[in-house]
C-alpha positions as CSV (number, residue, x, y, z in Angstrom):
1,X,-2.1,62.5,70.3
2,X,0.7,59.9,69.1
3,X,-1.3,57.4,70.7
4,X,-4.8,58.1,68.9
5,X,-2.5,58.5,65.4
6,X,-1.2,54.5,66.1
7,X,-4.2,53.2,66.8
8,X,-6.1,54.8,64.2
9,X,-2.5,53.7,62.0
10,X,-3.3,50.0,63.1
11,X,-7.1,50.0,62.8
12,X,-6.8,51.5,59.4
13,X,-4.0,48.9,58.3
14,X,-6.2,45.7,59.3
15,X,-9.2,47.1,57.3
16,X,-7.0,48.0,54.5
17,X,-5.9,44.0,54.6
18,X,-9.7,43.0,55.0
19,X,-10.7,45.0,51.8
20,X,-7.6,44.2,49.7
21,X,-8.4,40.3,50.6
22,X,-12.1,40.3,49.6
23,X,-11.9,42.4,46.4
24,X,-11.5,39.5,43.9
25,X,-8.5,38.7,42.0
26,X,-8.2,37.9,38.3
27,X,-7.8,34.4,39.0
28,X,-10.4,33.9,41.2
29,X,-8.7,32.8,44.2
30,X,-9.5,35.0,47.2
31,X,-12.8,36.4,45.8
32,X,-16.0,35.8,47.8
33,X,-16.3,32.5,46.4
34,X,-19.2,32.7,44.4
35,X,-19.6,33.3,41.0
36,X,-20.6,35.8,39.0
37,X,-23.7,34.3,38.1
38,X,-25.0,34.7,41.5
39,X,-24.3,38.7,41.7
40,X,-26.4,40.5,39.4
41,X,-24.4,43.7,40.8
42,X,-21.1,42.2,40.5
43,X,-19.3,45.4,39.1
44,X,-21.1,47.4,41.4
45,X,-19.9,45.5,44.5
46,X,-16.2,45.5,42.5
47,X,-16.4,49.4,42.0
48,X,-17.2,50.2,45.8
49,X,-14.7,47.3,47.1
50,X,-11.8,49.1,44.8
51,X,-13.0,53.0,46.0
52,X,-13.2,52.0,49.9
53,X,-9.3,50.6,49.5
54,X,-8.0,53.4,47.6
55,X,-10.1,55.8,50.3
56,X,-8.3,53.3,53.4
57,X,-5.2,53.4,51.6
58,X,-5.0,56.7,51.5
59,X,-6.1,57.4,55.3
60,X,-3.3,55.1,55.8
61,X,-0.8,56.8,54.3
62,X,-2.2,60.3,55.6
63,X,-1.4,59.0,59.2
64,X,1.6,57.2,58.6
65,X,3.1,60.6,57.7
66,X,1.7,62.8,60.1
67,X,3.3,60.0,62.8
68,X,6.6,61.0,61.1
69,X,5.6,64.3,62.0
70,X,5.3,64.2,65.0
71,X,8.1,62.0,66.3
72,X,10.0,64.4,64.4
73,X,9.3,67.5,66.1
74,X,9.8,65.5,69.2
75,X,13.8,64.7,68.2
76,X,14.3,68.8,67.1
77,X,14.0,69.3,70.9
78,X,16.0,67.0,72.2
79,X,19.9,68.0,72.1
80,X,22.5,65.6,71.2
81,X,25.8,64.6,74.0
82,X,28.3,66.8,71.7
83,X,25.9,69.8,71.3
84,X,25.5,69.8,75.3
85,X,29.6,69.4,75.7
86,X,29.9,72.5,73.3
87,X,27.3,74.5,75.0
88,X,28.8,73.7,78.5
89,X,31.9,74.7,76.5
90,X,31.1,78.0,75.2
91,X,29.3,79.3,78.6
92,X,31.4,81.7,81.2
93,X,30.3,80.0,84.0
94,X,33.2,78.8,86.4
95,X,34.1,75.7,86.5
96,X,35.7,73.4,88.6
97,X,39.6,72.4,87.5
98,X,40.3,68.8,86.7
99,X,42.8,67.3,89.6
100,X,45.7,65.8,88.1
101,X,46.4,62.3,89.2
């Protein structure tokens, strides 16, 4: 499961860079390189560039969490060094008696 959630986590973070790179900035600079004479839809083409990377983004985000998840219910089980000493600590099982040296 983890390992679908990072790949899907990756795939969805290079498509997110893709979109964000192609929409066109106010300069100019990393647009498509034409102008806006030779889109007669450029808005259109803006509007649906802008929706797919807030839709991506969000997909991003929706995995990046439920990764957290995840690798957080998988340190709940685990115990710690001190909590193991304490348990071994508490139980009435004998136990063999340090030799003095």
């Amino acid at each position: 499961m983890e390992t679908i959630l990072i790949a899907s986590n990756v795939v969805l973070a290079l498509i997110l860079i893709v979109l964000v790179l192609l929409q066109r900035s106010e300069g100019g600079a990393l647009g498509l390189g034409l102008s806006q004479d030779n889109f007669a839809s450029t808005r259109s083409v803006g509007n649906f560039l802008t929706k797919s990377t807030a839709v991506i983004a969000a997909l991003f985000i929706i995995s990046s969490i439920s990764l957290v998840i995840l690798s957080r219910a998988d340190l709940e089980e685990k115990q710690s060094v001190i909590e193991k000493i304490e348990k071994e600590k508490d139980s009435d099982t004998p136990k063999i008696p340090e030799s003095e040296k």
